[in-house]
N, C-alpha and C positions, 0 to 999 in steps of 0.2 A: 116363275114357278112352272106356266108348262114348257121352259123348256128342259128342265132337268126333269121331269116327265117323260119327256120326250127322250131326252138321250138315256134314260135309268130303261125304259122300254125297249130301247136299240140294243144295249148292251144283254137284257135277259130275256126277251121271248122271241129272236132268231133262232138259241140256240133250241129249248124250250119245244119249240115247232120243230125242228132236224128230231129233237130224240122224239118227238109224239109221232110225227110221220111215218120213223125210221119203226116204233115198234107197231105201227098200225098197218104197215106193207110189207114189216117184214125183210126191209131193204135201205141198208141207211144209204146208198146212192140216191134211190125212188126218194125219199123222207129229204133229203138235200138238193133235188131238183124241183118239188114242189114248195119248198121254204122260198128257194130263191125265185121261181114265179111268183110268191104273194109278195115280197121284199121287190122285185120292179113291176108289181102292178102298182106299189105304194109310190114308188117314184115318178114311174106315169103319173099317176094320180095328180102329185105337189108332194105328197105327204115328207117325203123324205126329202128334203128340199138344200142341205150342205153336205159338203163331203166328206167333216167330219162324221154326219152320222152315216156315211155310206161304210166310212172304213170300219165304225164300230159294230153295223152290220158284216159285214164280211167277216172280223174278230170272231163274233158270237157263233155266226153259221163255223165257224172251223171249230172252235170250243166245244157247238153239240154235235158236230160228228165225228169228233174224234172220242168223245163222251156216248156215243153211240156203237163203236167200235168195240170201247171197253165193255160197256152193259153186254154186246152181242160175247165175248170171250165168255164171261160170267156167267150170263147164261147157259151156254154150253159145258160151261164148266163143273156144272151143278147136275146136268142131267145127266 
């Protein structure tokens, strides 16, 4: 059980952290350089310990910034 915990986490709160960064800086580069900081402070750690959850981290980081991209179009769209 926790491993599927573990990888259901890999795959939804990389991306998750990219769009919360990306609208708390105002910079989905900024909001994707700091995701990937805590994603290999977590592998330093052990936490992330196979490479399939590496890959589904990296997945997830592109997911939410390219879902960051769009929200930033939207926004602008609107104002």
């Amino acid at each position: 059980m926790e491993e599927v915990i573990r990888y259901l986490s890999a795959f939804i709160m990389p991306g998750l952290l990219v769009l919360l960064f990306s609208r708390v800086t105002y910079n989905r580069y900024i909001g994707l350089a700091l995701t990937v900081g805590l994603i290999a402070a977590s592998v330093y750690k052990g936490y992330t310990n196979t490479f399939l959850l590496i890959v589904i981290d990296a997945f997830s980081l592109t997911a939410g910034f390219w879902l960051a991209e769009k929200m930033k179009h939207r926004v602008f769209k609107q104002t």
